[in-house]
GUPA-216513 format. One record per residue (C-alpha): residue in one letter; y, x, z; residue number from 1. Coordinates in Angstrom, 2 decimals. Each point is the difference from the previous one (the first is absolute). Example, Ala and Ser with C-alpha at 12.3 -4.5 7.8 and 13.67 -1.06 7.14 Angstrom:
% GUPA-216513
+----+---------+---------+---------+-----+
: aa :       y :       x :       z :   i :
+----+---------+---------+---------+-----+
:  a :   -4.50 :   12.30 :    7.80 :   1 :
:  s :    3.44 :    1.37 :   -0.66 :   2 :
+----+---------+---------+---------+-----+
% end
This chain:
% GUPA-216513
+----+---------+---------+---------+-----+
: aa :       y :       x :       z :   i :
+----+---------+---------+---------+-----+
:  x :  -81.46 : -111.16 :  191.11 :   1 :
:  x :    2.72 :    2.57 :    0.31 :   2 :
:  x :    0.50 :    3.30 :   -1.88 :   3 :
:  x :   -2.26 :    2.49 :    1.60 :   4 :
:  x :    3.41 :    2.31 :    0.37 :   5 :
:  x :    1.64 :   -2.84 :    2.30 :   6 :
:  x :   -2.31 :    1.53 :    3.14 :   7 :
:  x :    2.22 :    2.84 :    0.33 :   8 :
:  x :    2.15 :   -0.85 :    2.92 :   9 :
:  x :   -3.63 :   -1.17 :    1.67 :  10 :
:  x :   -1.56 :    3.55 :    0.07 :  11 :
:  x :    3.93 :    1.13 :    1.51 :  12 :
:  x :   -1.36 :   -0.62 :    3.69 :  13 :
:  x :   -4.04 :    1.25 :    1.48 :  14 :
:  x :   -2.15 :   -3.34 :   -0.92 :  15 :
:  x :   -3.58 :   -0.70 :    0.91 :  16 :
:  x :   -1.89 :    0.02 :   -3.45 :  17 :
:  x :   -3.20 :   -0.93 :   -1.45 :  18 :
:  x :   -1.26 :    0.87 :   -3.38 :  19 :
:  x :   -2.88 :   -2.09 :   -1.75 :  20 :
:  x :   -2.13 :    0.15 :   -3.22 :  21 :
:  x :   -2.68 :   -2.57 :   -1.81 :  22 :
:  x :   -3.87 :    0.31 :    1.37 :  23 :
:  x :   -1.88 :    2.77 :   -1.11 :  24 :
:  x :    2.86 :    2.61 :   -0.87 :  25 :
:  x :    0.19 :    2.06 :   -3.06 :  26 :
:  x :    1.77 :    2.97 :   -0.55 :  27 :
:  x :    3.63 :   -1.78 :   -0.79 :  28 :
:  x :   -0.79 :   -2.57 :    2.53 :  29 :
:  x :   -0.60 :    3.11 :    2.90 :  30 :
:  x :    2.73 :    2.42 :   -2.30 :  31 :
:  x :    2.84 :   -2.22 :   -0.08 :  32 :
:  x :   -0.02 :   -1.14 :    3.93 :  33 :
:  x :   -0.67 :    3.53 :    1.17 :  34 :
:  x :    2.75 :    1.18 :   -1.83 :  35 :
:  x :    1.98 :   -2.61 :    1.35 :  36 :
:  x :   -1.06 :    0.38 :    3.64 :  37 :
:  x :    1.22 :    4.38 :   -0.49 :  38 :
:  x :    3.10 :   -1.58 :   -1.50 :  39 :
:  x :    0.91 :   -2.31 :    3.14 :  40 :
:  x :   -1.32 :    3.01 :    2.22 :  41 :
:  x :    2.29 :    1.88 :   -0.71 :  42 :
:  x :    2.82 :   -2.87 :    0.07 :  43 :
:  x :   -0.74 :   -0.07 :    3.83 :  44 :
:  x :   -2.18 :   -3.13 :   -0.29 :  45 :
:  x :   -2.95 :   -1.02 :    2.16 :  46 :
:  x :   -2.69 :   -0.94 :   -2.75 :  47 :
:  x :   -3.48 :   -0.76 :    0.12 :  48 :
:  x :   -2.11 :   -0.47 :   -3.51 :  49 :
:  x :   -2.54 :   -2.88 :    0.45 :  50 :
:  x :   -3.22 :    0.00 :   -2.45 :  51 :
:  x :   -1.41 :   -3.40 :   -0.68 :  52 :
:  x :   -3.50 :    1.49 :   -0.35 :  53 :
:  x :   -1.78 :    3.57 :    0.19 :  54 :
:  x :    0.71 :    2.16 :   -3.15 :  55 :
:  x :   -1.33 :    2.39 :   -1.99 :  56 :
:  x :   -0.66 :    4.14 :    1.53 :  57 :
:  x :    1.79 :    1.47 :   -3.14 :  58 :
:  x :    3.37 :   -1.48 :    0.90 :  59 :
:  x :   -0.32 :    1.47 :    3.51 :  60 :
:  x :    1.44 :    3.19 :   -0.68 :  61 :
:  x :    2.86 :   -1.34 :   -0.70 :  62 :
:  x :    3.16 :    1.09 :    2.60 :  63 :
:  x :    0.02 :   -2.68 :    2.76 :  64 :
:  x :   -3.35 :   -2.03 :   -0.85 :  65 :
:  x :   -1.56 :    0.64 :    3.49 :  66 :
:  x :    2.78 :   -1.98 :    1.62 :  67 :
:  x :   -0.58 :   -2.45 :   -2.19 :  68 :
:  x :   -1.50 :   -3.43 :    2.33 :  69 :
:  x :   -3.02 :   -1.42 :   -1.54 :  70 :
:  x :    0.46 :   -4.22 :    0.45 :  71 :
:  x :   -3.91 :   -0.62 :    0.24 :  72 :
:  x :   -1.13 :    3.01 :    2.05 :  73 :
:  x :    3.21 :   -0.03 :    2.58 :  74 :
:  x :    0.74 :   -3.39 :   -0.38 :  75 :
:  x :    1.71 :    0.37 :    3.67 :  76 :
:  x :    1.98 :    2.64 :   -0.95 :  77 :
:  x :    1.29 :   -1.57 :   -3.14 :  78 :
:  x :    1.11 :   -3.35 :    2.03 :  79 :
:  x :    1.73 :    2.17 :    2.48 :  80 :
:  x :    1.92 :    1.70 :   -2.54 :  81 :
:  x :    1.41 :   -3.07 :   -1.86 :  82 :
:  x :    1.66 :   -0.85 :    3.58 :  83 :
:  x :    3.68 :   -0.31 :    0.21 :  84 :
:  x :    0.52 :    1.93 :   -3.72 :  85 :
:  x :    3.10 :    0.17 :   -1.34 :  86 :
:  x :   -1.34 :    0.18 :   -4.19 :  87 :
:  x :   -3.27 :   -0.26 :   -1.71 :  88 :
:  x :    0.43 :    1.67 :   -3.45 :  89 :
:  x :   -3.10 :   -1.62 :   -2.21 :  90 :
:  x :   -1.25 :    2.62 :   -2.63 :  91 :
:  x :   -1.68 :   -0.32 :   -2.46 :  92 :
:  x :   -0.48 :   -3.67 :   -0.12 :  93 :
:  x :    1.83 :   -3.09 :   -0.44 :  94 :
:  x :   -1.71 :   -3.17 :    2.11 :  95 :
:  x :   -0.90 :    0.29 :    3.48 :  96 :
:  x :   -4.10 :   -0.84 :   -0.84 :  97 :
:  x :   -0.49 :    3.18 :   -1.51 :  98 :
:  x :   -0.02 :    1.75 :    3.59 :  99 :
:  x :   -3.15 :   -1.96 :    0.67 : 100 :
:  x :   -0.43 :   -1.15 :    4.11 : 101 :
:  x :    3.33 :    1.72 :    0.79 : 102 :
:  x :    1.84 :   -2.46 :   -1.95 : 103 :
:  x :    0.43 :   -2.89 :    2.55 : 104 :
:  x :    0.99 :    2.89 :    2.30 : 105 :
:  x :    2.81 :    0.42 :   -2.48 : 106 :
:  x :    1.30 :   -3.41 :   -1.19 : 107 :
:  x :    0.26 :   -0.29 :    4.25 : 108 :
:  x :    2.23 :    3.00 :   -0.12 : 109 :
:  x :    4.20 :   -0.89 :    0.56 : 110 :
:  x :    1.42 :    3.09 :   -1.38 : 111 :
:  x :    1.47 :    1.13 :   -3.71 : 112 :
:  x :   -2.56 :    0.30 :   -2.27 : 113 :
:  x :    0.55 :    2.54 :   -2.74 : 114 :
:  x :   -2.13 :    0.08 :   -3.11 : 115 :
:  x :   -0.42 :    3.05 :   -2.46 : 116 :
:  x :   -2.70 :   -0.84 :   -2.87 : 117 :
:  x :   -0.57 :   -0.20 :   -4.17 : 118 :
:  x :   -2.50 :   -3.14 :   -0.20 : 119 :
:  x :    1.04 :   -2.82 :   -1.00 : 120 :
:  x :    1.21 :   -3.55 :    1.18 : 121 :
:  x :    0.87 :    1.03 :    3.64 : 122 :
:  x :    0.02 :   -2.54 :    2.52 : 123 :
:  x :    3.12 :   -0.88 :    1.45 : 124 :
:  x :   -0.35 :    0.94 :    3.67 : 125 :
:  x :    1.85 :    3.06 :   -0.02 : 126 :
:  x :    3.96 :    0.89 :    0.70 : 127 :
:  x :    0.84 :    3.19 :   -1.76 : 128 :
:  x :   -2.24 :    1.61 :   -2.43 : 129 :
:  x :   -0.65 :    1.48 :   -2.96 : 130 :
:  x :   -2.80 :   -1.55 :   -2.51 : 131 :
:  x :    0.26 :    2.18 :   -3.65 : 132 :
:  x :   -3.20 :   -0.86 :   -2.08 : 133 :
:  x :    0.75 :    2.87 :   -2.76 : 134 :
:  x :    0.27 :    2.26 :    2.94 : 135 :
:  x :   -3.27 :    2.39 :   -0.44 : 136 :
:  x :   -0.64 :   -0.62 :    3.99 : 137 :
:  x :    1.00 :   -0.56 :    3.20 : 138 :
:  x :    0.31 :    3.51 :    0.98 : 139 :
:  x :    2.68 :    0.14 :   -2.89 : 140 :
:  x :    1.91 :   -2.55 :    1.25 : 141 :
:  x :    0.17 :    1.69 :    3.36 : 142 :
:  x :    1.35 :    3.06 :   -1.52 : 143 :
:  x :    2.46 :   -1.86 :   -1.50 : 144 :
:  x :    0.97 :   -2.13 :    3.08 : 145 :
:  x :    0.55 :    3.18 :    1.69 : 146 :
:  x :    2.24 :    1.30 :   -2.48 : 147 :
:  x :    1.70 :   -3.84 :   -0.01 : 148 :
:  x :    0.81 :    0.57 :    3.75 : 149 :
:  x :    1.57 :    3.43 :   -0.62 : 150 :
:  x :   -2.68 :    1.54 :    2.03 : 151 :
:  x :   -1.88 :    2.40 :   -2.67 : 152 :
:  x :    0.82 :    3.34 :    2.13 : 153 :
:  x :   -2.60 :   -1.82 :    2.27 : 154 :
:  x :   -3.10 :    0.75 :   -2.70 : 155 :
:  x :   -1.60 :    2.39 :    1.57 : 156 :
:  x :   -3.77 :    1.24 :   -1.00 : 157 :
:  x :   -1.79 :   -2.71 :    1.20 : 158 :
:  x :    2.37 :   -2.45 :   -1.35 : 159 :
:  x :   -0.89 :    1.95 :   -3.51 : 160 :
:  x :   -3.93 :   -0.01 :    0.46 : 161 :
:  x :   -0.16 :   -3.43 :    0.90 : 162 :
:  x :    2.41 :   -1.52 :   -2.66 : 163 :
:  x :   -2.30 :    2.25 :   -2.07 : 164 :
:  x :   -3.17 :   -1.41 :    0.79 : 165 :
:  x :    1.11 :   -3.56 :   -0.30 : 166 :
:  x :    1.45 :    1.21 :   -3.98 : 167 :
:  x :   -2.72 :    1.54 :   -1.49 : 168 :
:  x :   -2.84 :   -2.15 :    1.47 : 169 :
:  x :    1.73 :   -3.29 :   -1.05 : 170 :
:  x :    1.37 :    1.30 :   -3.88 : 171 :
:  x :   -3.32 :    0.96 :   -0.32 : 172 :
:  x :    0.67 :    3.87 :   -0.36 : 173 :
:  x :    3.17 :   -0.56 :   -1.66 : 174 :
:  x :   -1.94 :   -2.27 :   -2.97 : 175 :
:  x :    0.98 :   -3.15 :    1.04 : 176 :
:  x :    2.91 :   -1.86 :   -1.89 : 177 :
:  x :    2.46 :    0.10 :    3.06 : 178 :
:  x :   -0.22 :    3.45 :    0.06 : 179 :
:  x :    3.94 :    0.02 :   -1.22 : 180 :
:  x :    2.39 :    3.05 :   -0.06 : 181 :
:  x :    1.27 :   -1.00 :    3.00 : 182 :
:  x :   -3.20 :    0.40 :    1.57 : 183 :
:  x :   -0.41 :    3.71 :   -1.70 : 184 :
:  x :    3.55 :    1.03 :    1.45 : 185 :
:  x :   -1.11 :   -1.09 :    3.48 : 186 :
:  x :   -3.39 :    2.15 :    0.16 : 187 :
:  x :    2.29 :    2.84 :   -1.31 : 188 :
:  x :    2.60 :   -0.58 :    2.76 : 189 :
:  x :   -3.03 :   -0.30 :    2.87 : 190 :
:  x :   -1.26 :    3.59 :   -1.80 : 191 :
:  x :    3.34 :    1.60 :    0.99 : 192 :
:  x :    0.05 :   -1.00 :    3.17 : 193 :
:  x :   -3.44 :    1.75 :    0.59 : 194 :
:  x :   -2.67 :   -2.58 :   -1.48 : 195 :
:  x :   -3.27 :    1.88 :   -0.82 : 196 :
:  x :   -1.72 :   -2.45 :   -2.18 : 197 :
:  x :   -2.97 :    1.04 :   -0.98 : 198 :
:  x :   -1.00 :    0.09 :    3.80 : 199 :
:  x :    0.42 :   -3.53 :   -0.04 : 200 :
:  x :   -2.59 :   -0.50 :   -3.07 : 201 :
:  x :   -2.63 :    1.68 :    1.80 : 202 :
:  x :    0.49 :   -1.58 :    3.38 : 203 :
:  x :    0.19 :   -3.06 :   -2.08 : 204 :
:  x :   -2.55 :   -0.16 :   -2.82 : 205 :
:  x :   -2.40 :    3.30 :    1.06 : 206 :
:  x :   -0.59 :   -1.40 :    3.64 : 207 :
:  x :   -3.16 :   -1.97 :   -0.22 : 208 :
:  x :   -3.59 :   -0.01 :    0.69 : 209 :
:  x :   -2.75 :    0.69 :   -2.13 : 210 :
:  x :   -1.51 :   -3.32 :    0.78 : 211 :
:  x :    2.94 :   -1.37 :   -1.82 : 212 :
:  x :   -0.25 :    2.11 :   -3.36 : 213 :
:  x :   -3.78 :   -1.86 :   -0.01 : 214 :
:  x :    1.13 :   -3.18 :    0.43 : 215 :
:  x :    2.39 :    0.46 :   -2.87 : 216 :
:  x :   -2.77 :    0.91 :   -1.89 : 217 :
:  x :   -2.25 :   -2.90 :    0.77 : 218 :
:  x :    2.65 :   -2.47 :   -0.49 : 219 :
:  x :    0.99 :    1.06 :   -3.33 : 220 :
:  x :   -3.62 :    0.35 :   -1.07 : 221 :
:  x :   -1.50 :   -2.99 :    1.89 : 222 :
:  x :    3.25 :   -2.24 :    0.77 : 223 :
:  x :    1.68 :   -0.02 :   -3.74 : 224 :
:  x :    0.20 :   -2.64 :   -2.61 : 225 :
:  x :    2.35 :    0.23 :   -3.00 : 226 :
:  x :    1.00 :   -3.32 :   -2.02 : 227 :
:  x :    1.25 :    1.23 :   -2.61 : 228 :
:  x :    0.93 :   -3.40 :   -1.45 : 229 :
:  x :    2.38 :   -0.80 :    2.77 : 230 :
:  x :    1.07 :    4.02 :    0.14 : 231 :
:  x :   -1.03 :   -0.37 :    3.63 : 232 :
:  x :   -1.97 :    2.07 :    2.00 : 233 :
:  x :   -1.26 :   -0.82 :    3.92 : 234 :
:  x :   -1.83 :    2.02 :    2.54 : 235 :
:  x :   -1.82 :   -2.31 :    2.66 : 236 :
:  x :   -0.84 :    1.52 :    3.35 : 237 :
:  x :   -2.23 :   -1.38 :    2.41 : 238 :
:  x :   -0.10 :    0.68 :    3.57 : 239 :
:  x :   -2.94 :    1.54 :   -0.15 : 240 :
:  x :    1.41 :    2.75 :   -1.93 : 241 :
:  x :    2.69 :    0.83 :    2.51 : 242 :
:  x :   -2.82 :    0.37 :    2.99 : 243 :
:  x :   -1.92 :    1.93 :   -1.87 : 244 :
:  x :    2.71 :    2.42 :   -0.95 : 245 :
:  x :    1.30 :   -0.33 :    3.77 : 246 :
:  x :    3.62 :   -0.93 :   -1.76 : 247 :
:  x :    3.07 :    0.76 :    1.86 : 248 :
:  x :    3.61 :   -1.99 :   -0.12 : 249 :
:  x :    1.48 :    1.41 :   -3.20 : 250 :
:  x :   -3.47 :    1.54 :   -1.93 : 251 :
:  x :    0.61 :   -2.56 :   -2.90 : 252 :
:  x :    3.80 :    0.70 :   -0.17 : 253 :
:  x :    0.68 :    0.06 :   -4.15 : 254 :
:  x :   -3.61 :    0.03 :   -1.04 : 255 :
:  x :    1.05 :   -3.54 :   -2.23 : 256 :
:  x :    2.18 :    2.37 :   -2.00 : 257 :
:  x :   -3.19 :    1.92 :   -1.52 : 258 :
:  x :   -0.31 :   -2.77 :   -1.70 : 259 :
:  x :    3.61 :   -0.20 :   -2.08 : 260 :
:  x :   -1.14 :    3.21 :   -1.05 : 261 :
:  x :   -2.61 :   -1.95 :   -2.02 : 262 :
:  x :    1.19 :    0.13 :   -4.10 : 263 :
:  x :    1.60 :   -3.73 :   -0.84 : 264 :
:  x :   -0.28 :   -1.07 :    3.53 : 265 :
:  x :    3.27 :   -1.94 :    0.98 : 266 :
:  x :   -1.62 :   -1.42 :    3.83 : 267 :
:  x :   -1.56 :    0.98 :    2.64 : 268 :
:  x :   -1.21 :   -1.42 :    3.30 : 269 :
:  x :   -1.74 :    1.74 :    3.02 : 270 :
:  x :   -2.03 :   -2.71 :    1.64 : 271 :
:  x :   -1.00 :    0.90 :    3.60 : 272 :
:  x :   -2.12 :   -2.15 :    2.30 : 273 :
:  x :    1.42 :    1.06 :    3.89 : 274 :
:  x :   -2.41 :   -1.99 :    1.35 : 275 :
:  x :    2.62 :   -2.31 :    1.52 : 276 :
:  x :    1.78 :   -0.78 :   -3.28 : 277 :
:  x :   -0.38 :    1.38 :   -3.69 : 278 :
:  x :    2.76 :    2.09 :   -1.00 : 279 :
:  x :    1.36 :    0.59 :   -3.34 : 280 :
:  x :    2.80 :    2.61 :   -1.39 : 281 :
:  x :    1.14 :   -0.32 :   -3.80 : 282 :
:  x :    1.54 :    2.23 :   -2.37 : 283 :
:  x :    1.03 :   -0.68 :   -3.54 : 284 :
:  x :    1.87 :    1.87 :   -2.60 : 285 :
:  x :    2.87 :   -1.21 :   -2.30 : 286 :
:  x :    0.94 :   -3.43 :    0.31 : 287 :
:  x :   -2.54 :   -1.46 :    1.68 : 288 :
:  x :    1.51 :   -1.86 :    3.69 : 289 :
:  x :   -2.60 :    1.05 :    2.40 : 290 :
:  x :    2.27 :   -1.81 :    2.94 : 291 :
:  x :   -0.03 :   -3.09 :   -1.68 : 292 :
:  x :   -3.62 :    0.05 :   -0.84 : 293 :
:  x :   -0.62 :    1.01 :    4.01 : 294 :
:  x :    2.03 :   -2.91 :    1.29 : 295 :
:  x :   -0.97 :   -2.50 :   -2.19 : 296 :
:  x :   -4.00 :    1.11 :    0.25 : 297 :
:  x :   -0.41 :    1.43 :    3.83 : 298 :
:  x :    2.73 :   -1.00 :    2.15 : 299 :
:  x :    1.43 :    3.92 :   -0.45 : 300 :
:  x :    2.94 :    1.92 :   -2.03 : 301 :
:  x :    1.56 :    3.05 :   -0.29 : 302 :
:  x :    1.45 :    1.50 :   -3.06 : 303 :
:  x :   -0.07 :   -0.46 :   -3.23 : 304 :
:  x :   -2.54 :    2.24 :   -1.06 : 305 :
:  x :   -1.64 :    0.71 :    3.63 : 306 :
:  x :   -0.55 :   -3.09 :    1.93 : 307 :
:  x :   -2.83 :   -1.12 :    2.91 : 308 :
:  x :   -1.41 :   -2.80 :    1.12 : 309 :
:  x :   -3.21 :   -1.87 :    2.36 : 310 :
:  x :   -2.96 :   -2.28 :   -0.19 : 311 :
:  x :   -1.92 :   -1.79 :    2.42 : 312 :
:  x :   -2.14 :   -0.52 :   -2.39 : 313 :
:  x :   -3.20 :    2.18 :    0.21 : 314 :
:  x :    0.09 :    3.09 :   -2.53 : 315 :
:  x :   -2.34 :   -1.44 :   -2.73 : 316 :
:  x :    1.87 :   -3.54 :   -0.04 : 317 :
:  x :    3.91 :    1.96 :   -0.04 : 318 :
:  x :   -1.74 :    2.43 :   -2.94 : 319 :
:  x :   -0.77 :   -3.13 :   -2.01 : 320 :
:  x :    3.39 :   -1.81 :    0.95 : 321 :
:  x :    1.78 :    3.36 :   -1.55 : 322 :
:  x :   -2.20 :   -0.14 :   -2.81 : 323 :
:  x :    1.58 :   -3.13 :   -0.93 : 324 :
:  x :    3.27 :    0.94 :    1.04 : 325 :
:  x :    0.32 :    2.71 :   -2.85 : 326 :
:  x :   -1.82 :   -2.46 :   -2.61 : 327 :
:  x :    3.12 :   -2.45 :    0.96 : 328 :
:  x :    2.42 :    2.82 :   -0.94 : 329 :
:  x :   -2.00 :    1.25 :   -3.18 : 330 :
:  x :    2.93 :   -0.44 :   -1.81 : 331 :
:  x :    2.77 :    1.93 :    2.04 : 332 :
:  x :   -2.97 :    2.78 :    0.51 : 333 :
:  x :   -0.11 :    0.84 :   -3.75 : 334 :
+----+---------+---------+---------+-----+
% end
């Protein structure tokens, strides 16, 4: 894979574009290829943005989210615009499966294939790229691609708010350890250039339903166990819960971090049964490998201390095969 910077004499001339990101976008995942999609805007581009899957309401305000094409509700319209394209920039991920049923759409696809993304062990399918795992997200690294291409009088507003969203959603609110000073002089750049932040917060984090706040509730009440001899805690969520609540894509975004919040507590996994698969998100603190533990359990990965991963299994039979997961790594979880 080539140095992201080498695609500067390709955006010289008008190309037909495509911009991707994994299933189920978060906010770095819909920040970092919106941004992108103002940048090439603006560089006289024809670009499209292509969402694997539906995704969550509070990311819709975002600038440029309604053109956004929705794979499994417009799968016609998504076909139609991978036709003939020139690039297909991949954000936010780094193996073609992670876009879901669009993906053999993709591998079909004869055109440079550009990769931006901080997870780890990227497949090698891509010709120019970028793939930084101490970057704090992929929004980041589209700032700094910008300002690799000698384009940054092109970050406009939107550029800011949606390089914005990606930051603080994926550092956590700044807590995270990526959160590096490099990351703190970018938000401060974005802020002169117009950024209103705390906008973004409450779009962001004060944009739900009360239905939502309940379910928190009930799941931390109902949902919780703590092992304290493993410093592991686990919320398991059956389907059930999600119908009753009347869920929507992105209701149980960072409810697994509650649980670091938990005195001594070093991991935590967020188990959800989605009826067609069981889900599961970790987090751990210190030096606990989350991404390791993800692969090696439940065919997933990530970072090191925020991975995912999947289980055909049903949810009482993957909750026991964690179980003994963390009692095999009793000794790295002390």
């Amino acid at each position: 894979m080539k140095p992201i910077e080498e695609i500067k004499p390709l955006l010289e001339s008008p190309k037909k574009v495509v911009i991707t990101m994994h299933q189920k976008p978060d906010a770095d995942a819909m920040g970092s290829s919106l941004a992108m999609y103002h940048y090439l805007l603006q560089k006289g581009h024809q670009v499209t943005v292509i969402s694997p899957t539906n995704f969550p309401d509070f990311l819709k305000w975002m600038p440029g989210a309604e053109t956004v094409i929705d794979y499994e509700s417009s799968m016609d319209r998504a076909i139609q615009a991978l036709e003939g394209i020139d690039l297909l920039f991949c954000l936010d991920f780094n193996a073609l499966y992670r876009t879901k049923n669009l993906a053999p759409h993709l591998e079909k696809l004869n055109c440079i294939k550009i990769l931006v993304d901080h997870h780890l062990e990227p497949q090698p399918s891509f010709d120019y790229g970028v793939s930084d795992t101490k970057a704090s997200s992929t929004a980041q690294l589209v700032y700094e691609t910008i300002y690799k291409l000698g384009d940054e009088q092109y970050i406009n507003l939107e550029i800011a708010q949606c390089i914005y969203a990606g930051t603080v959603t994926d550092t956590g609110s700044f807590r995270f350890a990526s959160t590096s000073a490099a990351v703190h002089r970018m938000v401060a750049d974005l802020m002169d250039r117009g950024l209103k932040h705390e906008v973004i917060h409450q779009a962001i984090y004060d944009n739900f339903l009360e239905n939502r706040l309940r379910f928190l509730g009930h799941s931390l009440l109902n949902r919780m166990e703590v092992f304290y001899e493993y410093n592991t805690a686990m919320l398991a969520i059956p389907y059930s819960d999600l119908k009753r609540f009347d869920l929507q894509t992105g209701d149980t975004e960072g409810l697994v971090n509650f649980l670091l919040s938990i005195q001594g507590i070093k991991m935590a996994a967020l188990i959800i049964d989605r009826n067609s698969e069981v889900k599961l998100s970790f987090r751990s603190k210190g030096d606990f490998d989350v991404n390791t533990f993800a692969r090696r359990y439940f065919d997933g990965g990530g970072h090191f201390n925020a991975s995912g991963g999947r289980s055909i299994d049903p949810l009482e039979k993957t909750v026991d095969r964690f179980i003994k997961a963390v009692e095999e790594n009793e000794d790295l979880l002390q």
